[in-house]
C-alpha positions in Angstrom: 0.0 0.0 0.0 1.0 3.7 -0.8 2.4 5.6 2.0 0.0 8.5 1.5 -3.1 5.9 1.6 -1.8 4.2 4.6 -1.5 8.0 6.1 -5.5 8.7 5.0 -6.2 5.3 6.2 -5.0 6.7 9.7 -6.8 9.4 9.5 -10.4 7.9 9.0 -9.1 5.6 11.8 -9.1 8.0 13.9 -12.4 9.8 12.8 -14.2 6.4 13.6 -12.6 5.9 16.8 -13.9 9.5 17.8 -17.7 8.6 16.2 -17.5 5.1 18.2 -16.4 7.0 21.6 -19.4 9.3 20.9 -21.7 6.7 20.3 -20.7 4.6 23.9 -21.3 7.8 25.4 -24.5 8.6 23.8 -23.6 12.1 23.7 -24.7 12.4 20.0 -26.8 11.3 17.5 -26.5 7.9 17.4 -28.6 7.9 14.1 -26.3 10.2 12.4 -23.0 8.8 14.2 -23.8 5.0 13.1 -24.7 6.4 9.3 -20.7 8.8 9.4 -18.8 5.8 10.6 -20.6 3.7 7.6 -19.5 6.2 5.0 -15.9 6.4 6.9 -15.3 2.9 6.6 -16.7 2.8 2.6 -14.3 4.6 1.8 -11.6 3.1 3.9 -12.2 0.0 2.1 -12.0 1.7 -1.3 -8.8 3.5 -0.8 -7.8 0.1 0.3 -9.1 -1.7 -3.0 -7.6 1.2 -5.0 -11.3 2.0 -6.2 -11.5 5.6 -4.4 -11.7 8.7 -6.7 -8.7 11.0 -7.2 -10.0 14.4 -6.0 -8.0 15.6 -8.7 -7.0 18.7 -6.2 -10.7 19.9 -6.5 -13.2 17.2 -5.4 -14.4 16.3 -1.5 -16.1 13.7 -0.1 -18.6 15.7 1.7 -17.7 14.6 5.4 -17.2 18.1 6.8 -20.3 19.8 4.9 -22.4 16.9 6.5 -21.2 16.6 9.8 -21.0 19.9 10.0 -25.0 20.0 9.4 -25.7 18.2 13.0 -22.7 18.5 15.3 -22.3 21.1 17.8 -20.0 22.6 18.7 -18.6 23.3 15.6 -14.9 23.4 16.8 -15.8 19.2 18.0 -12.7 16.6 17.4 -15.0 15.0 15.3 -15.3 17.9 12.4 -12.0 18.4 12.8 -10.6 14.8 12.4 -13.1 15.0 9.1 -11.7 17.6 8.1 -8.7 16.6 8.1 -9.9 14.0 6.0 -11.1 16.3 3.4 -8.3 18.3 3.4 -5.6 15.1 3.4 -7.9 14.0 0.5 -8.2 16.6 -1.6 -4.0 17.2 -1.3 -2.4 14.1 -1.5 -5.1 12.0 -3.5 
């Protein structure tokens, strides 16, 4: 595997482990927590299979514009670690 996937790989790793620690403590969502870490780990498994879209320096995957949508606060580990994401994505993908 490519170094820069096994770095985005980390990185939605560490989103899910954030949505699953919000889920045990039911802080959240759960609805909307359960549906983020299904999309996280789709696309985990397609930058893993080779299959995932090259943002081509322009395209997102539309994790922080969603979670953004129902989180509070705003400034949350969780949009930021999907941010990151996004960001990761859209430079090195």
């Amino acid at each position: 595997m490519k170094p820069k996937t096994e770095e985005f790989i980390k990185l939605i790793d560490k989103a899910i482990d954030i949505s699953q620690d919000m889920l045990s403590m039911k802080s959240h969502n759960s609805e909307r927590l359960n549906q983020l870490i299904t999309i996280l780990k789709n696309i985990k498994n397609d930058a893993i299979d080779g299959t995932l879209e090259s943002s081509k320096g322009s395209i997102n995957l539309g994790l922080s514009r969603n979670t953004s949508d129902w989180i509070e606060p705003l400034d949350s580990p969780l949009l930021n670690a999907v941010g990151e994401i996004e960001k990761y994505y859209q430079k090195n993908l």
